[in-house]
Backbone as JSON Lines, residues from 0, in Angstrom:
{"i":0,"aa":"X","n":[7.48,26.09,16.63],"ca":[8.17,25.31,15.6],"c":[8.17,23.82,15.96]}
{"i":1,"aa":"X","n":[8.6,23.68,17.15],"ca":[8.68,21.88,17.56],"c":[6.94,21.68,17.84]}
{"i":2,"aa":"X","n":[6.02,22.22,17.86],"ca":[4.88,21.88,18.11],"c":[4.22,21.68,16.19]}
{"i":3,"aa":"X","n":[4.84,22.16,15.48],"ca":[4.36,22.31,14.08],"c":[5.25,20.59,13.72]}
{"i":4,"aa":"X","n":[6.66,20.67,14.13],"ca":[7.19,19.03,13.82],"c":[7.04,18.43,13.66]}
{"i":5,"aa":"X","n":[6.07,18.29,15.64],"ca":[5.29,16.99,15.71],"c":[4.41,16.89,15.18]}
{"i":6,"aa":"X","n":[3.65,17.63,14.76],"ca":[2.35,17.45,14.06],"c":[2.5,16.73,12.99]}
{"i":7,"aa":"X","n":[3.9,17.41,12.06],"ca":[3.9,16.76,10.86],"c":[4.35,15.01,10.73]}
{"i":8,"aa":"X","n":[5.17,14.93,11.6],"ca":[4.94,13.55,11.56],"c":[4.1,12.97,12.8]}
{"i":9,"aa":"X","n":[3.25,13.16,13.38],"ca":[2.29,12.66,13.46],"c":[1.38,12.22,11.99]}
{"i":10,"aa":"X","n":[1.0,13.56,11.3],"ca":[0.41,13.25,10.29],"c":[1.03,12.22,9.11]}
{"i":11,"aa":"X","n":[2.28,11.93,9.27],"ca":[3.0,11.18,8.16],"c":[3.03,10.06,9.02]}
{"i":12,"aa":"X","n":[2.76,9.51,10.22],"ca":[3.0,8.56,10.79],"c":[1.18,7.7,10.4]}
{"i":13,"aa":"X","n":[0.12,8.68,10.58],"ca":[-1.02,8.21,10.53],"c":[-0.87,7.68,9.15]}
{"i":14,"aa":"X","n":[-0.66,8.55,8.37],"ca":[-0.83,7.94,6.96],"c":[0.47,6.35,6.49]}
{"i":15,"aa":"X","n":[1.36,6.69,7.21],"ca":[1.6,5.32,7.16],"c":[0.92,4.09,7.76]}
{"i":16,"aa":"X","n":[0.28,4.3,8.63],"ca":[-0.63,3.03,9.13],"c":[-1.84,2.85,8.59]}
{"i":17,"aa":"X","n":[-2.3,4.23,7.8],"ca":[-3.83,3.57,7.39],"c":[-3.6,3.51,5.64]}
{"i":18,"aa":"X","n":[-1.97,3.32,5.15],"ca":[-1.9,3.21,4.04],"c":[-1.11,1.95,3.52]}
{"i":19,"aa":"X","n":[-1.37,1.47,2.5],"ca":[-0.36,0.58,2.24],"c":[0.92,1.17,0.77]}
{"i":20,"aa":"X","n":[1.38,-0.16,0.46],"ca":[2.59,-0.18,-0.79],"c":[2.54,1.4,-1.03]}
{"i":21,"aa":"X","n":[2.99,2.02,-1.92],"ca":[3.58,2.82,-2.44],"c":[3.54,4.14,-1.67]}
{"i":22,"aa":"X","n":[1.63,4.37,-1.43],"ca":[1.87,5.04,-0.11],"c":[2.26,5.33,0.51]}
{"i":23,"aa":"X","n":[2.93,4.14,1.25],"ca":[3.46,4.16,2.71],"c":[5.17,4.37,2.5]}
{"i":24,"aa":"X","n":[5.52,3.8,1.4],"ca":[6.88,4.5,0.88],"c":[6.61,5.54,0.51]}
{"i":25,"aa":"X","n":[5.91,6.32,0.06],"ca":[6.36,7.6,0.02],"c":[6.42,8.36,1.31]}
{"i":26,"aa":"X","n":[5.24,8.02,1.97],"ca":[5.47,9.19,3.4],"c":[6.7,8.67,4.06]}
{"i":27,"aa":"X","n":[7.21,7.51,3.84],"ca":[8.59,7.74,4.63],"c":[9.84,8.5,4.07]}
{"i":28,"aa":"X","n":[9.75,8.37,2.72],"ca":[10.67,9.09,1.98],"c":[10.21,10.74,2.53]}
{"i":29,"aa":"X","n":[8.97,10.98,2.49],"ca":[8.91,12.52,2.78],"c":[9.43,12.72,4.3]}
{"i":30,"aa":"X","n":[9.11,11.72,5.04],"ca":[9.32,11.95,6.63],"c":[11.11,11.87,6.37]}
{"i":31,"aa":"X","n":[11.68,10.94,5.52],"ca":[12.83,10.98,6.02],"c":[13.79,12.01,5.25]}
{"i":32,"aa":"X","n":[13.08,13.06,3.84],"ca":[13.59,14.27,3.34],"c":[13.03,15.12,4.55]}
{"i":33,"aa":"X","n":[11.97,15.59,5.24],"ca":[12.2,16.43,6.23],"c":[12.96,16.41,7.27]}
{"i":34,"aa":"X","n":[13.45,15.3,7.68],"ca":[14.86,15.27,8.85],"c":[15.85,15.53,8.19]}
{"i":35,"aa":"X","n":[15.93,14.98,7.26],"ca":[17.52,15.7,6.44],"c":[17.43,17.33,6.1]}
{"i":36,"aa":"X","n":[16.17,17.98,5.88],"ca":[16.78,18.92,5.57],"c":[16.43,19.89,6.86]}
{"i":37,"aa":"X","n":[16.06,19.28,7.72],"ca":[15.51,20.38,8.94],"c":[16.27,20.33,10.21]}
């Protein structure tokens, strides 16, 4: 489970750096709905 975590924000972290504007707000909104609900 903590090895599946990191992955996912790894993957939401990449896409914030190789993305810009709206993009990059969304993967934080998703990164920051998966800490709230996990």
């Amino acid at each position: 489970e903590q090895f599946v975590r990191l992955g996912g924000l790894s993957l939401l972290e990449a896409i914030q750096y190789n993305s810009e504007g709206q993009m990059r707000r969304r993967a934080t909104y998703l990164l920051e709905q998966h800490l709230l609900t996990h």
